[in-house]
CHARMM-style PDB file with segment names, atoms N, HN, CA, C and O in Angstrom:
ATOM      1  N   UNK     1     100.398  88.176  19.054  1.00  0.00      PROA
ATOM      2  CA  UNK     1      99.056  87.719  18.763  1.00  0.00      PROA
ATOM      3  C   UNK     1      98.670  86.558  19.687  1.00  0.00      PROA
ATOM      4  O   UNK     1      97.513  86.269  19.994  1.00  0.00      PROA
ATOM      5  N   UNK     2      99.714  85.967  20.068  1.00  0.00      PROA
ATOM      6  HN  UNK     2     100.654  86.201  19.819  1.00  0.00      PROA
ATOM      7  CA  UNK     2      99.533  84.281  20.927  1.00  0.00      PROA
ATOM      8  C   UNK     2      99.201  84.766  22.153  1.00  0.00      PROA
ATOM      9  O   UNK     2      98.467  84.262  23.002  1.00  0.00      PROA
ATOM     10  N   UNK     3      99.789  85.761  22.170  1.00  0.00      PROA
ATOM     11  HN  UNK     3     100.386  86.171  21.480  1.00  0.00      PROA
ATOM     12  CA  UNK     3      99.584  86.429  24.107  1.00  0.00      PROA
ATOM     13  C   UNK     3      98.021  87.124  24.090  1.00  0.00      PROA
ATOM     14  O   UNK     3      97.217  86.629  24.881  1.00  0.00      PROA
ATOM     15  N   UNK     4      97.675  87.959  23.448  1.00  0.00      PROA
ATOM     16  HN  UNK     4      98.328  88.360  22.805  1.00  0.00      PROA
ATOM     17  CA  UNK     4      96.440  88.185  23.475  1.00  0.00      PROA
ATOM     18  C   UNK     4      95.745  87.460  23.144  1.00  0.00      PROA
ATOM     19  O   UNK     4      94.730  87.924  23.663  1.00  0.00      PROA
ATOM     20  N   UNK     5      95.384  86.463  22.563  1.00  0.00      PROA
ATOM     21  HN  UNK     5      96.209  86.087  22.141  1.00  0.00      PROA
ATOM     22  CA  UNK     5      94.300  85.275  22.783  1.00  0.00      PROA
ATOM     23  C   UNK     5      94.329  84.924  24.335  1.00  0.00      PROA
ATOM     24  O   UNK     5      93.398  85.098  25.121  1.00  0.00      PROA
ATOM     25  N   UNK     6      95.765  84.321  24.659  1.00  0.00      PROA
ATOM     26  HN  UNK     6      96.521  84.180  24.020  1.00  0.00      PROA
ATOM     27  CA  UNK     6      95.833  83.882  25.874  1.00  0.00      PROA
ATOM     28  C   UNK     6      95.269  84.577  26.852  1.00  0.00      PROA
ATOM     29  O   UNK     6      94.555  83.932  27.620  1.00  0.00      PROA
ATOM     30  N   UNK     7      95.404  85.822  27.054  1.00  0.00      PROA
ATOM     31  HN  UNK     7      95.984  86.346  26.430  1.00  0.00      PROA
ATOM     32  CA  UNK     7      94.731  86.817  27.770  1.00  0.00      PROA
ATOM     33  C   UNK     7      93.134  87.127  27.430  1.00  0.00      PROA
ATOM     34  O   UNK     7      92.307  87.680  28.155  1.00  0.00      PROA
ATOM     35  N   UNK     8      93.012  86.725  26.426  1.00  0.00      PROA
ATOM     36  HN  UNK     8      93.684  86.276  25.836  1.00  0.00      PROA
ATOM     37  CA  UNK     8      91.900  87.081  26.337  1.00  0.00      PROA
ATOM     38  C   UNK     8      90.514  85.738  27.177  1.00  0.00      PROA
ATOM     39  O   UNK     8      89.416  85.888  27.714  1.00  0.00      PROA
ATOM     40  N   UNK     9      91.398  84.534  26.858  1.00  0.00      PROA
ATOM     41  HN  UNK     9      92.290  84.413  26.422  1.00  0.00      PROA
ATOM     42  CA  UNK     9      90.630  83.062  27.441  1.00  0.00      PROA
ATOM     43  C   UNK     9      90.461  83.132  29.011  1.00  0.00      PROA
ATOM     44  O   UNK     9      89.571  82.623  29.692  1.00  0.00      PROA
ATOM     45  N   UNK    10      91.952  84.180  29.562  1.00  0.00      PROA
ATOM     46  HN  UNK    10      92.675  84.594  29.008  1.00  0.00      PROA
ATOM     47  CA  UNK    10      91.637  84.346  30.909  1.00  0.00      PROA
ATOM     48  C   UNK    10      90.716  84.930  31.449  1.00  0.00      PROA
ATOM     49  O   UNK    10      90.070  84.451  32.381  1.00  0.00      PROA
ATOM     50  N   UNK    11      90.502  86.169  30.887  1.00  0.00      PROA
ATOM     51  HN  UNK    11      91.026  86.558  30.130  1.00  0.00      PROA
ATOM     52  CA  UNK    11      89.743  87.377  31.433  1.00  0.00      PROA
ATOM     53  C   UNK    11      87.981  86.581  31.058  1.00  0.00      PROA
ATOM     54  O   UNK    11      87.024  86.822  31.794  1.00  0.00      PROA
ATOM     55  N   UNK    12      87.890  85.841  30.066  1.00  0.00      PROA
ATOM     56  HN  UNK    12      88.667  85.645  29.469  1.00  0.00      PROA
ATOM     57  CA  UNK    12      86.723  84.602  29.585  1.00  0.00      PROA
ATOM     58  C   UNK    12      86.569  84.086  30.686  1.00  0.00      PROA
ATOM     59  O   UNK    12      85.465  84.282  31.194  1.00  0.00      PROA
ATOM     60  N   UNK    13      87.511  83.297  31.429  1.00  0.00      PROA
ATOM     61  HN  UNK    13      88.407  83.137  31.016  1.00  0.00      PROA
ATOM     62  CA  UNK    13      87.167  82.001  32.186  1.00  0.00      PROA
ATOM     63  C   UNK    13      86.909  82.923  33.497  1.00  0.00      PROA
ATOM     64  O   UNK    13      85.755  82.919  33.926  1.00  0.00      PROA
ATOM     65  N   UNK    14      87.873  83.710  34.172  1.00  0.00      PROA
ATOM     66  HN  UNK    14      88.810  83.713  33.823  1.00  0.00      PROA
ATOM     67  CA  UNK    14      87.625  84.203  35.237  1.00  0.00      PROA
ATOM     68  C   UNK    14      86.405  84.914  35.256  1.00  0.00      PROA
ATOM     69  O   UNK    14      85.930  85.107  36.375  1.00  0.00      PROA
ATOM     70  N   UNK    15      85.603  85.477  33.998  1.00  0.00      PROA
ATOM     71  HN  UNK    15      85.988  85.321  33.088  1.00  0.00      PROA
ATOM     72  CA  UNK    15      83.827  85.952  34.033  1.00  0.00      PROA
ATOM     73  C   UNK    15      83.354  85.002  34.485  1.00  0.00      PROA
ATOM     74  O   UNK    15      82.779  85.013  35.573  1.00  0.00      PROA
ATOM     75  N   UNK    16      83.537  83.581  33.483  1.00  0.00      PROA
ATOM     76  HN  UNK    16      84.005  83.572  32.599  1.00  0.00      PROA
ATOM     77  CA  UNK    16      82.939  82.693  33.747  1.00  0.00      PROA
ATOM     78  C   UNK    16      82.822  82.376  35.278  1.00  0.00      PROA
ATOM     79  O   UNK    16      81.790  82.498  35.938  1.00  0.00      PROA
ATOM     80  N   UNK    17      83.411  82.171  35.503  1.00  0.00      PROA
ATOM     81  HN  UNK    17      84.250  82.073  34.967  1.00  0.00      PROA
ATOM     82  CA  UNK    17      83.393  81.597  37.112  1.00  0.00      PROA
ATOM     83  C   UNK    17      83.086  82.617  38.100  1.00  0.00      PROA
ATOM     84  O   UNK    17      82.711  82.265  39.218  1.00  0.00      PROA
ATOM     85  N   UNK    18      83.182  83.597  37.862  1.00  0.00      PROA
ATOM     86  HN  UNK    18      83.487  83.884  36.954  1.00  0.00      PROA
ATOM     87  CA  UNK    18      82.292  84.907  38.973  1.00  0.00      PROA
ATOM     88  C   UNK    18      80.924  84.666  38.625  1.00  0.00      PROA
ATOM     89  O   UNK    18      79.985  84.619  39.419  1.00  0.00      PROA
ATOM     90  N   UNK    19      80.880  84.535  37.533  1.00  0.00      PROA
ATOM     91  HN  UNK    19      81.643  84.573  36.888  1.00  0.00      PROA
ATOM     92  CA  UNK    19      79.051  84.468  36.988  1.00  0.00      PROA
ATOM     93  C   UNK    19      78.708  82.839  38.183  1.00  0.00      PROA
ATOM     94  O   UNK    19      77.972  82.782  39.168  1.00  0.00      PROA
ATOM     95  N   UNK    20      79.601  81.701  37.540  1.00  0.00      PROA
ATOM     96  HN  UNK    20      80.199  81.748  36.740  1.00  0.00      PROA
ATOM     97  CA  UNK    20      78.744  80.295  38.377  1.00  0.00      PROA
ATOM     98  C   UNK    20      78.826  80.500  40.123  1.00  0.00      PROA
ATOM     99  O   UNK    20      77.923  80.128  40.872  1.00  0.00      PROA
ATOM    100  N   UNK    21      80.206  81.224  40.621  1.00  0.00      PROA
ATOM    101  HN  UNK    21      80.939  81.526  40.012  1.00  0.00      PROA
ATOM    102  CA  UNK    21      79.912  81.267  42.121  1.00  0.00      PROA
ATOM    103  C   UNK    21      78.773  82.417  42.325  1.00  0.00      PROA
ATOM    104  O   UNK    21      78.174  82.213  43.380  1.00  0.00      PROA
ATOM    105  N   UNK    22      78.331  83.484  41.675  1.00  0.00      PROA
ATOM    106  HN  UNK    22      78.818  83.650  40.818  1.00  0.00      PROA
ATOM    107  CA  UNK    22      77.431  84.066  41.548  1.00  0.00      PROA
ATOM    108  C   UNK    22      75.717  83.679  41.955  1.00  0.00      PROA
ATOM    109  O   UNK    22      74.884  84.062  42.776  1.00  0.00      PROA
ATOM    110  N   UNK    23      75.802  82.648  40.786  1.00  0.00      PROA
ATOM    111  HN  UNK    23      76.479  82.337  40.118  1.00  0.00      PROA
ATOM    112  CA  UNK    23      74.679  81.903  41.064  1.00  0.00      PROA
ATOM    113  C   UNK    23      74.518  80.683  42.935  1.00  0.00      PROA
ATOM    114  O   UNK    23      73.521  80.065  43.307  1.00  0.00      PROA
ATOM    115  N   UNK    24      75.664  80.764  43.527  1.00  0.00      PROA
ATOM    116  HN  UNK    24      76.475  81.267  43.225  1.00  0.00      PROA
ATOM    117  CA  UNK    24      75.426  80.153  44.607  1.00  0.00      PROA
ATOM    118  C   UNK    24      74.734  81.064  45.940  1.00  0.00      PROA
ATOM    119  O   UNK    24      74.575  80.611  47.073  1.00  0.00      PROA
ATOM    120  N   UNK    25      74.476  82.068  45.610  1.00  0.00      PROA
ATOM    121  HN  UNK    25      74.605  82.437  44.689  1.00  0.00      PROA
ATOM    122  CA  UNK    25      74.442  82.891  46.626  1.00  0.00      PROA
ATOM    123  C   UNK    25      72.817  83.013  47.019  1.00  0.00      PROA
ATOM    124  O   UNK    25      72.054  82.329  46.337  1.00  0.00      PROA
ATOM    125  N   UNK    26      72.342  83.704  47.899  1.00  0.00      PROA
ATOM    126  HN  UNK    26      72.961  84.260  48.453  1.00  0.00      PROA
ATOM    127  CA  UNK    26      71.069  83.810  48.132  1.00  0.00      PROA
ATOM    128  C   UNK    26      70.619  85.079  48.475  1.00  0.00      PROA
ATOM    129  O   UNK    26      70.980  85.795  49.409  1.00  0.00      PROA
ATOM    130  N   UNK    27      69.591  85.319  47.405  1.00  0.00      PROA
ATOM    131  HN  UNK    27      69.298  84.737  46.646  1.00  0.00      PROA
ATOM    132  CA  UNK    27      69.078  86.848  46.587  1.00  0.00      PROA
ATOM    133  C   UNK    27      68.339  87.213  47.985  1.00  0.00      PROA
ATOM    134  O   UNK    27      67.349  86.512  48.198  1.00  0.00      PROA
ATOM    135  N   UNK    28      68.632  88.156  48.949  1.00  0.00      PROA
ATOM    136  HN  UNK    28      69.436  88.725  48.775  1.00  0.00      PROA
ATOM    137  CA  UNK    28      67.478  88.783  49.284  1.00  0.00      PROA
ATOM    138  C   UNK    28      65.830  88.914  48.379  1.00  0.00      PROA
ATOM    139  O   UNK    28      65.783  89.011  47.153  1.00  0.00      PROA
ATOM    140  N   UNK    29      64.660  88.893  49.218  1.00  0.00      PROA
ATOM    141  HN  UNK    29      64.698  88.814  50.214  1.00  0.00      PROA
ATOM    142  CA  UNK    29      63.753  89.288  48.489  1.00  0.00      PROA
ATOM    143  C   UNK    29      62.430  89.571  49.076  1.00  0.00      PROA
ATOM    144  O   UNK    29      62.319  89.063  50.192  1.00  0.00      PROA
ATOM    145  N   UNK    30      61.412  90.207  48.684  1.00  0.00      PROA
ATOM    146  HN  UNK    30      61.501  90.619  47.777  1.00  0.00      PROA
ATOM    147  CA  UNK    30      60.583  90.274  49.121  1.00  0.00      PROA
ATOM    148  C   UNK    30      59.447  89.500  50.069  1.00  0.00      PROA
ATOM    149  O   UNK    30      58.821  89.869  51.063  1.00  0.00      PROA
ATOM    150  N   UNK    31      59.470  88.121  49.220  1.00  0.00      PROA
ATOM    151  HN  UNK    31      59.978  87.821  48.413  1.00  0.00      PROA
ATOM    152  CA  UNK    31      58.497  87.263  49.895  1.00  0.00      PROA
ATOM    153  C   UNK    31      58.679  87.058  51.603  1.00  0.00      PROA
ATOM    154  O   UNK    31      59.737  87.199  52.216  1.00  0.00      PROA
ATOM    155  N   UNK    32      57.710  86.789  52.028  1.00  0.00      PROA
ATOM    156  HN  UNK    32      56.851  86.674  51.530  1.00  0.00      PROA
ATOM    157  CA  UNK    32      57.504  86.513  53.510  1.00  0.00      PROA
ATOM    158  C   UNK    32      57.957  85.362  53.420  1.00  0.00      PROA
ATOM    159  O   UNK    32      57.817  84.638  52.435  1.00  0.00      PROA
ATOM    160  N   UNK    33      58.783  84.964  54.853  1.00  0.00      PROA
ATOM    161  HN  UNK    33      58.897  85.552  55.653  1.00  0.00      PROA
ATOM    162  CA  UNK    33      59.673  83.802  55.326  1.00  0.00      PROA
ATOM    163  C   UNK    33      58.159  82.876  55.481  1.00  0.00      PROA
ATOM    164  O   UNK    33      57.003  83.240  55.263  1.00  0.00      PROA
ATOM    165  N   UNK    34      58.643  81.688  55.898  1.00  0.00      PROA
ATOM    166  HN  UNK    34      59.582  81.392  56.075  1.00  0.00      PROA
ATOM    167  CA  UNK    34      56.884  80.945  56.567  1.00  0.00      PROA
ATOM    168  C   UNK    34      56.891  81.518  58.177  1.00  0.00      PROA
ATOM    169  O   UNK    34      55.897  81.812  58.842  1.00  0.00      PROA
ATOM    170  N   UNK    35      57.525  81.548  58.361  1.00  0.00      PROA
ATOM    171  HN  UNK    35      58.332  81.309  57.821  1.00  0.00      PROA
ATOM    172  CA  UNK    35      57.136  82.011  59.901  1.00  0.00      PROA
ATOM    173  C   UNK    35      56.500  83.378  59.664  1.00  0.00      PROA
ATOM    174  O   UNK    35      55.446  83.496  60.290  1.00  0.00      PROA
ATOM    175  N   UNK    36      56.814  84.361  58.994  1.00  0.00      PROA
ATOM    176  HN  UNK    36      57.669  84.264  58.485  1.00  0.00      PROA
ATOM    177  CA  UNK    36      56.031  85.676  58.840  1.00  0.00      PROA
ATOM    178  C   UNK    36      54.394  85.508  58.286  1.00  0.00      PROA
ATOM    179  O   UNK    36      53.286  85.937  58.607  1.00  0.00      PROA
ATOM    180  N   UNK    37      54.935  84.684  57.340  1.00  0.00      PROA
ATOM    181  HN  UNK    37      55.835  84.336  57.079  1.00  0.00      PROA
ATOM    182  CA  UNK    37      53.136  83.809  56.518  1.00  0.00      PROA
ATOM    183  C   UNK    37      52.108  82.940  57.721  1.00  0.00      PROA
ATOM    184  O   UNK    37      50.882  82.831  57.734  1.00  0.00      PROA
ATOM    185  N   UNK    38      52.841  82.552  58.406  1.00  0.00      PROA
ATOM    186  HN  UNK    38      53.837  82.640  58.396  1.00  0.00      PROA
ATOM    187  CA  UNK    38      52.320  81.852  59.628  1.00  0.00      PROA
ATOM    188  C   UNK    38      51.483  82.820  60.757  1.00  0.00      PROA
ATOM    189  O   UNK    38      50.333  82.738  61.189  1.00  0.00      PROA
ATOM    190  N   UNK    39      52.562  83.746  61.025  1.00  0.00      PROA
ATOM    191  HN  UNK    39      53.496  83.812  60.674  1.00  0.00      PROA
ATOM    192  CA  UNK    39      52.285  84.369  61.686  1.00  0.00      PROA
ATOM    193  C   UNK    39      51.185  85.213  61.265  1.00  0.00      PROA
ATOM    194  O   UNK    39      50.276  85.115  62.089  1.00  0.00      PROA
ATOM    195  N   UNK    40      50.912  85.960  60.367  1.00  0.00      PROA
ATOM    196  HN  UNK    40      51.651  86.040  59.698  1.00  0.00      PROA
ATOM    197  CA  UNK    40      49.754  86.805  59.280  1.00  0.00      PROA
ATOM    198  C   UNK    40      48.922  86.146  59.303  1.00  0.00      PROA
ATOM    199  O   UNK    40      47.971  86.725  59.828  1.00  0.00      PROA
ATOM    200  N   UNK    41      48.570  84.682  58.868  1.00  0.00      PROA
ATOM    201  HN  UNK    41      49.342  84.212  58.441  1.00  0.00      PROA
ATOM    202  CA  UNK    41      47.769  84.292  58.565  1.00  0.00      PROA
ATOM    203  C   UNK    41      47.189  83.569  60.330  1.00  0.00      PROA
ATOM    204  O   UNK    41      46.104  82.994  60.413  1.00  0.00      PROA
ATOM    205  N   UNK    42      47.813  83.686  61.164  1.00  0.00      PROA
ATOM    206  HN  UNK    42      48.695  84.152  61.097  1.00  0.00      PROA
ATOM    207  CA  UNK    42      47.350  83.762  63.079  1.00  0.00      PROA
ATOM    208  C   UNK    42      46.551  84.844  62.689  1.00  0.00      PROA
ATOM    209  O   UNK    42      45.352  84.724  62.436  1.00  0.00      PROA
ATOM    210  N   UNK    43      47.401  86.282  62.610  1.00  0.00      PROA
ATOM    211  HN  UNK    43      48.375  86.380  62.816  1.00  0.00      PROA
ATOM    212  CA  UNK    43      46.028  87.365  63.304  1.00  0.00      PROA
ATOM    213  C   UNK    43      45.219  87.704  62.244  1.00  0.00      PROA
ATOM    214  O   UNK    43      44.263  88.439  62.493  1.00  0.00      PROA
ATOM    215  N   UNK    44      45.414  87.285  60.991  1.00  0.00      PROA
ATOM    216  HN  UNK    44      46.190  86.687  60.789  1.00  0.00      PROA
ATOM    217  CA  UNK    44      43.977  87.462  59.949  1.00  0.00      PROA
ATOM    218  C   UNK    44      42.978  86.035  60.441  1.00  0.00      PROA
ATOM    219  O   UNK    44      41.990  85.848  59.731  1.00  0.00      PROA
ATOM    220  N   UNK    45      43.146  85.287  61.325  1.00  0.00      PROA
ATOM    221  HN  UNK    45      43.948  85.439  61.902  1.00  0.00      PROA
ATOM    222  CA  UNK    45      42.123  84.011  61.311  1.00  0.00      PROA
ATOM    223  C   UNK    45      42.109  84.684  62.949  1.00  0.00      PROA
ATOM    224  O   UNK    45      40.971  84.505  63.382  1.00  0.00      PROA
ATOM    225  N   UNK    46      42.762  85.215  63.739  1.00  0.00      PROA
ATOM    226  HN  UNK    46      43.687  85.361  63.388  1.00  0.00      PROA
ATOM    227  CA  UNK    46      41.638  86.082  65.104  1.00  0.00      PROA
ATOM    228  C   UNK    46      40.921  86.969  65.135  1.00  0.00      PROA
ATOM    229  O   UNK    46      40.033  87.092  65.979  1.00  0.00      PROA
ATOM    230  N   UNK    47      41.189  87.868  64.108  1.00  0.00      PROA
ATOM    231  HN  UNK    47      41.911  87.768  63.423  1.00  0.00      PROA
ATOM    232  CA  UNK    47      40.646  88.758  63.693  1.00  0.00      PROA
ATOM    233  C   UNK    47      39.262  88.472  62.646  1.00  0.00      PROA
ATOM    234  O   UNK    47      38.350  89.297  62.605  1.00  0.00      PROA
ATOM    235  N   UNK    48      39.239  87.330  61.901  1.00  0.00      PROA
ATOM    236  HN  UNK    48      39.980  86.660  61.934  1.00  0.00      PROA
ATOM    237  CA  UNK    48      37.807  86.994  61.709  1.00  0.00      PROA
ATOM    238  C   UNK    48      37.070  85.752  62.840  1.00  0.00      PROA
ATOM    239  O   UNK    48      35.987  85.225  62.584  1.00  0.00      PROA
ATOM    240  N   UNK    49      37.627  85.531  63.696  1.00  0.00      PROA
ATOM    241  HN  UNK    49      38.507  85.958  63.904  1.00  0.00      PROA
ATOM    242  CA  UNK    49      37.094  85.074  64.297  1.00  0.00      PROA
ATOM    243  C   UNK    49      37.075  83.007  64.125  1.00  0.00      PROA
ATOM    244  O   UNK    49      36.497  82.030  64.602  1.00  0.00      PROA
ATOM    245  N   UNK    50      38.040  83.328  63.206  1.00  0.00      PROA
ATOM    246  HN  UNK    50      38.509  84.122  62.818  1.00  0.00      PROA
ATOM    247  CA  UNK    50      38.176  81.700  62.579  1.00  0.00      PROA
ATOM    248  C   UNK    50      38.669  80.775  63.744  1.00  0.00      PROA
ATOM    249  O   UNK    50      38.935  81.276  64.837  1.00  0.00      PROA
ATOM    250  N   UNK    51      38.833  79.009  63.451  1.00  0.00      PROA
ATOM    251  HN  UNK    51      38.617  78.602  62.563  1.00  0.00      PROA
ATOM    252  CA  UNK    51      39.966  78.616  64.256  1.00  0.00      PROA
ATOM    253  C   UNK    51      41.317  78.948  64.595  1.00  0.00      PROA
ATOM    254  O   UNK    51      41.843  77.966  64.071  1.00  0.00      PROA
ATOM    255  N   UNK    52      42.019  79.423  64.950  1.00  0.00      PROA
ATOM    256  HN  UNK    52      41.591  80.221  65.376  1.00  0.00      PROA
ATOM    257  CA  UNK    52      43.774  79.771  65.007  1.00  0.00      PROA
ATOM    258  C   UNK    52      44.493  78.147  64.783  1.00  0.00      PROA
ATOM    259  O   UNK    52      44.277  77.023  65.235  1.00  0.00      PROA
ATOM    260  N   UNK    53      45.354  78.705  63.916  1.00  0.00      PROA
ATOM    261  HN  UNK    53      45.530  79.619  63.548  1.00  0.00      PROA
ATOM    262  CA  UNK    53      46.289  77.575  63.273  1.00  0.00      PROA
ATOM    263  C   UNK    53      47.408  77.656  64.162  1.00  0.00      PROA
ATOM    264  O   UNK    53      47.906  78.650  64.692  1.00  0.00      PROA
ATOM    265  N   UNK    54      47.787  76.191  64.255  1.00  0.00      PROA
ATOM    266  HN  UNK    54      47.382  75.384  63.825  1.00  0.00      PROA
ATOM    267  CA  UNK    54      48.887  75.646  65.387  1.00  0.00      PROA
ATOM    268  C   UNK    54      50.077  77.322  65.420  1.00  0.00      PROA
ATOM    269  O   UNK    54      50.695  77.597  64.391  1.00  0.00      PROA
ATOM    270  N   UNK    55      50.194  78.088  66.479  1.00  0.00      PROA
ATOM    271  HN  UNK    55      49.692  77.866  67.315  1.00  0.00      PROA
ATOM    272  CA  UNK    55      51.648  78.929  66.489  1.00  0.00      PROA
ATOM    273  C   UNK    55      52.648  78.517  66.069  1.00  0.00      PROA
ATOM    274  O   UNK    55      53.039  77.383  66.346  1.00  0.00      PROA
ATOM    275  N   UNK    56      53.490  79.569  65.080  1.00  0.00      PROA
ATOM    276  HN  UNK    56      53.173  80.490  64.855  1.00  0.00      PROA
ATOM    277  CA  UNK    56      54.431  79.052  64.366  1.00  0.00      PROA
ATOM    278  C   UNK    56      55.783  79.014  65.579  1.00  0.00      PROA
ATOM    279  O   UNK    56      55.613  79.585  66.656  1.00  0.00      PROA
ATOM    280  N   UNK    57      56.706  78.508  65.367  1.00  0.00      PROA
ATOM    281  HN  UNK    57      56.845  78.044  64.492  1.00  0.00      PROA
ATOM    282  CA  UNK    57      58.061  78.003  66.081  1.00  0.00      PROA
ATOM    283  C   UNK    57      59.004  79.084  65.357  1.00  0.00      PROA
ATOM    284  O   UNK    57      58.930  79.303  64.148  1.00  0.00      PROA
ATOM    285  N   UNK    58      59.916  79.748  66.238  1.00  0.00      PROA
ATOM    286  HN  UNK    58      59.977  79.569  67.220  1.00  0.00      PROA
ATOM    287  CA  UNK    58      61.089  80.988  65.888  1.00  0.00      PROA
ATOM    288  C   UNK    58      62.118  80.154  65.401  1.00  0.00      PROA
ATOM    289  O   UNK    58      62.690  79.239  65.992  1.00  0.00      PROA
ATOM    290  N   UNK    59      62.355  80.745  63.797  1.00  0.00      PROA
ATOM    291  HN  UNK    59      61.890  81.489  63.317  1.00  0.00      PROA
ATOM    292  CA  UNK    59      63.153  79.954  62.957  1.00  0.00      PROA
ATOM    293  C   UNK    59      64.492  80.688  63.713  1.00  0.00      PROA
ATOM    294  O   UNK    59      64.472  81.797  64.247  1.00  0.00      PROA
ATOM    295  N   UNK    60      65.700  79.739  63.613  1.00  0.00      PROA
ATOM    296  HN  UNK    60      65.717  78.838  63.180  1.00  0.00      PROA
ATOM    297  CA  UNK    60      67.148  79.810  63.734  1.00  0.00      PROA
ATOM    298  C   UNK    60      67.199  81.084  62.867  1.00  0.00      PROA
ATOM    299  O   UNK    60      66.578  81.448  61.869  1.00  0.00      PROA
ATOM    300  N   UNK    61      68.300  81.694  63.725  1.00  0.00      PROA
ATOM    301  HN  UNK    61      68.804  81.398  64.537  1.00  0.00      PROA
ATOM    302  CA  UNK    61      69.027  83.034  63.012  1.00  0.00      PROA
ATOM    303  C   UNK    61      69.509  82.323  62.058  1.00  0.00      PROA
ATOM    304  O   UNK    61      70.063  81.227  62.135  1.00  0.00      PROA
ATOM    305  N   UNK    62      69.207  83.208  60.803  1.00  0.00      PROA
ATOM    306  HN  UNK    62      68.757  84.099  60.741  1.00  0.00      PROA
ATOM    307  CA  UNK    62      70.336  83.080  59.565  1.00  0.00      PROA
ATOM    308  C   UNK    62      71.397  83.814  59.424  1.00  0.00      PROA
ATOM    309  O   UNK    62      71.502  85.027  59.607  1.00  0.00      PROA
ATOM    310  N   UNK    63      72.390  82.866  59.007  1.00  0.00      PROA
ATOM    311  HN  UNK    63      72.305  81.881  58.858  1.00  0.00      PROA
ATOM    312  CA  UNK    63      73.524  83.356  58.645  1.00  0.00      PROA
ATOM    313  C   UNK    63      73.973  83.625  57.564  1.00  0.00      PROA
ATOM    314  O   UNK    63      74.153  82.694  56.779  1.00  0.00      PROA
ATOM    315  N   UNK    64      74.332  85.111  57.128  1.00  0.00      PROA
ATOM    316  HN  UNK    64      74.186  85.867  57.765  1.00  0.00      PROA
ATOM    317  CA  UNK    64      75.085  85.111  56.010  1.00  0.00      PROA
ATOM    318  C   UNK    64      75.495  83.676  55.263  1.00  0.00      PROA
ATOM    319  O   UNK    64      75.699  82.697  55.981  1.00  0.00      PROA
ATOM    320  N   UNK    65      75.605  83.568  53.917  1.00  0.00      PROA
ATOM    321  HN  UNK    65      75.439  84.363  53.333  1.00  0.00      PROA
ATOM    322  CA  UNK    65      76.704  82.836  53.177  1.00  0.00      PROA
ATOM    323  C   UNK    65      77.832  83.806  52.855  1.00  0.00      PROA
ATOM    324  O   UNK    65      77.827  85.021  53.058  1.00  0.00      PROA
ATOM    325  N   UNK    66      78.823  83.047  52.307  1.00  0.00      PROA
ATOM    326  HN  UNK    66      78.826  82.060  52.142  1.00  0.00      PROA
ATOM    327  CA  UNK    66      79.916  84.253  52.075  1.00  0.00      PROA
ATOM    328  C   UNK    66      79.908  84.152  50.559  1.00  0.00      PROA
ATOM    329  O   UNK    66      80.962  84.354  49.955  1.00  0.00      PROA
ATOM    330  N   UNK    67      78.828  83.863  49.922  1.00  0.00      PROA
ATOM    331  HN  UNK    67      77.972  83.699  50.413  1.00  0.00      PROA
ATOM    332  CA  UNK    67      78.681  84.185  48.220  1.00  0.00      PROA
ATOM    333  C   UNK    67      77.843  85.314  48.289  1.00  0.00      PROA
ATOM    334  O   UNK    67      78.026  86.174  47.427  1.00  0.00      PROA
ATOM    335  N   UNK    68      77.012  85.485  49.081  1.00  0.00      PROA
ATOM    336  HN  UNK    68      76.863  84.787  49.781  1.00  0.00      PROA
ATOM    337  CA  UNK    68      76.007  86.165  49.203  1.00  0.00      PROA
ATOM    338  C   UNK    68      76.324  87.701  48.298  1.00  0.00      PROA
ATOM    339  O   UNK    68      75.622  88.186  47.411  1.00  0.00      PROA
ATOM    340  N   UNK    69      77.797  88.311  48.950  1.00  0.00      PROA
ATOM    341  HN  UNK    69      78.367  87.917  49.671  1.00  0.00      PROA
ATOM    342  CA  UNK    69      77.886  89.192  48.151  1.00  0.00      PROA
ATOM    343  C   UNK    69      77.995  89.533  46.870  1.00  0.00      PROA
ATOM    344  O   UNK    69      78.033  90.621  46.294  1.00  0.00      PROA
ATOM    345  N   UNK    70      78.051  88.171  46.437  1.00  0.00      PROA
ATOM    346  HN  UNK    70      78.020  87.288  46.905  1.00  0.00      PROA
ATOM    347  CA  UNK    70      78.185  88.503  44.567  1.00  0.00      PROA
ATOM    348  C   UNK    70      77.157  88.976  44.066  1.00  0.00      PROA
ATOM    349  O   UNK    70      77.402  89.803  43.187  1.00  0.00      PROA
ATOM    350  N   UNK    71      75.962  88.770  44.286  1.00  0.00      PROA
ATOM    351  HN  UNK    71      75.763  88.098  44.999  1.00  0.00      PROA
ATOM    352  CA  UNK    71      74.785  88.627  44.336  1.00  0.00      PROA
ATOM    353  C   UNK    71      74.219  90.065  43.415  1.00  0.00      PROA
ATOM    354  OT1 UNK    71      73.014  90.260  43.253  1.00  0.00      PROA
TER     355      UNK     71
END
């Protein structure tokens, strides 16, 4: 009976902690980066003919995290 509790707190804690490194990771998702929002909102303001807002600057490649896959 002592051993299966014990086993049982493990298989507990080790969820636990897949779930919190879980949460470190970074979700792919839909929304536009700002440089994509930047950029959209350039040819919707040439295209009406508006002022053009300062050109956006090419963000640094991203790199993977290595939580990412828990995700």
């Amino acid at each position: 009976m002592m051993r299966a509790r014990h086993t049982i707190r493990i298989i507990l804690l080790i969820g636990a902690v897949a779930v919190a490194f879980s949460a470190c990771g970074r979700r792919p998702s839909t929304l536009d980066t700002p440089y994509e929002a930047a950029t959209e909102a350039r040819k919707q303001a040439e295209e009406d003919g508006a002022p053009l807002p300062p050109a956006p600057e090419k963000p640094v490649e991203d790199r993977p995290f290595i939580l990412d896959g828990l995700i």
